[in-house]
N, C-alpha and C positions, 0 to 999 in steps of 0.2 A: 456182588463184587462191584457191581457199577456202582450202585447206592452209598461204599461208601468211597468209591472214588469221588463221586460227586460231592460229598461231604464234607472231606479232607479240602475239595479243591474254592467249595464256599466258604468253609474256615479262611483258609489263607486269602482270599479277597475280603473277606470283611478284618482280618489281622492287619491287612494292607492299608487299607483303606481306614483304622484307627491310627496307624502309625503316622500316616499323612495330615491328620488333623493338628491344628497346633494349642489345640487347648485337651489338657488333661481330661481322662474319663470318668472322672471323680466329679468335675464341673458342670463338664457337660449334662451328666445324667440327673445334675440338682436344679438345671437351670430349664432341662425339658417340663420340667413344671410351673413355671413363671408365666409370666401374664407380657402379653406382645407389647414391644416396646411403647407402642402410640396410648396404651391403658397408662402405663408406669409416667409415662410423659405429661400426662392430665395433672397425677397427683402422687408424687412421688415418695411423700410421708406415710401414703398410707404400705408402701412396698417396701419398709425400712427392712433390710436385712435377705431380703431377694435373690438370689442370684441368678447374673442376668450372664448370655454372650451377647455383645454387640459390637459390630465395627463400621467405619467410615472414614472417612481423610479427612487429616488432622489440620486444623486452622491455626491451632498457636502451641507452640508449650511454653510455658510459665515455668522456672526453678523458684520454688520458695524454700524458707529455712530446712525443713525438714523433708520435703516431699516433692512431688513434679505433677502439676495441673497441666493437662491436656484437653485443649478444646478440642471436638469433632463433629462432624458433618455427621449424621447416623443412613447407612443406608443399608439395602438388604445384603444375605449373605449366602454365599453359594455353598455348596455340600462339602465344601474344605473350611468355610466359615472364613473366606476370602469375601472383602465386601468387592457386590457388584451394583450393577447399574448407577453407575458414579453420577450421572445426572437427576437420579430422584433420590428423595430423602421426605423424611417425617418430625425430623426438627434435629435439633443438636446436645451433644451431651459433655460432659466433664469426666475423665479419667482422672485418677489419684492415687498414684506411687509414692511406696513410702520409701523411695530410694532417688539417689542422683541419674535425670537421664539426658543424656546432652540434646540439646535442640538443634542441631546441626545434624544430626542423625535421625532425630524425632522431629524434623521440619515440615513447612506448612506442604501439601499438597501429599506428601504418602499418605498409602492403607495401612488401616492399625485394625484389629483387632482384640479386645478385652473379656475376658470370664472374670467375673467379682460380683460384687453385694452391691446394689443399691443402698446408697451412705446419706441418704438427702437431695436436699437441691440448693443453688443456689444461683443469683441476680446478679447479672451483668448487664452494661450498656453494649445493645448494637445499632450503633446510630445512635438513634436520639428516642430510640423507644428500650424499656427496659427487658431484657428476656431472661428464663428461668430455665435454669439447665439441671435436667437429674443428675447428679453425682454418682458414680458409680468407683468404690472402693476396691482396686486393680491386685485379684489374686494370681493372674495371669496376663501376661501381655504378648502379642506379636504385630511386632511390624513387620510388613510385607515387604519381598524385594521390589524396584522399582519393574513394571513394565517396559517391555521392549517392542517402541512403534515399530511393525515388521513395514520395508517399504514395498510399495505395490506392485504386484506382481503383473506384466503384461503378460497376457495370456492371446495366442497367437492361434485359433485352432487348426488352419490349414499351414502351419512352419512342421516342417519333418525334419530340421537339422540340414546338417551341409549336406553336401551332396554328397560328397563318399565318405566313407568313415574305414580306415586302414583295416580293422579289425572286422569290418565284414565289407566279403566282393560282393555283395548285389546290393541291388537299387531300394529303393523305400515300396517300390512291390511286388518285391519278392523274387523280380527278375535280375541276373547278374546287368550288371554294368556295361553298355555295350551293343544289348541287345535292344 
């Protein structure tokens, strides 16, 4: 009886814990076999047709005639495939939708997230040196909502609150009020 209580109750946490991912499981399960992005970033010809997850914060979106380039910052990604540790990275990549995405919505500084095919690379100027960015052919997109800086919290360890509190007659130890 416990055995398959236990069963039932790891089902529904790993159901849960699918449902909170925001890339399909169809993607996911083709992309666990891919080669880590810093290999694909070497030489990205030779990973034509790969499917990669990657995410990072997005530097530019481009609308061209047919489709939507998005530049990004590539960094790791947490067990929801949210990118984290926004201050490292292992170089930058190109997203490519074959649809309209506003860039006002898709602007510089959010997390994105992408499942798709490694499609190539391609050369752009940053500065005044040229860099190559793998393409990645977007079967799946999510952007993330924005974070919310929580403000600091003063933490007071000897404050007990007011002094009397209506809803109970004794003191903060344990003795009524008085005594």
């Amino acid at each position: 009886m416990v055995k398959i209580g236990t069963r039932v109750i790891f089902f529904f946490f790993l159901a849960a814990l699918a449902a909170c991912a925001p890339i399909s499981q169809d993607i996911r399960r083709q992309a666990d076999a891919s080669a880590p992005y810093s290999e694909i970033q070497k030489n990205p010809d030779t990973y034509l047709g790969e499917m990669v997850i990657w995410g990072g914060v997005i530097i530019e979106t481009t609308n061209l005639k047919e489709s939507t380039a998005i530049k990004v910052i590539q960094t790791a990604l947490d067990m929801q495939q949210r990118p984290t540790d926004l201050d490292s990275s292992q170089g930058r990549f190109i997203i490519r939708v074959d649809r309209f995405l506003d860039p006002d919505i898709f602007k510089k500084g959010r997390e994105v997230t992408v499942g798709g095919e490694v499609s190539g690379k391609e050369t752009h100027p940053i500065g005044e040196i040229r860099y190559t960015y793998p393409v990645v052919r977007a079967k799946e997109v999510k952007l993330w909502e924005q974070r919310v800086p929580y403000p600091p919290y003063d933490y007071d360890p000897w404050y007990w609150g007011p002094p009397y509190y209506p809803w109970r007659p004794w003191g903060p130890w344990g003795r009524p009020y008085g005594w």
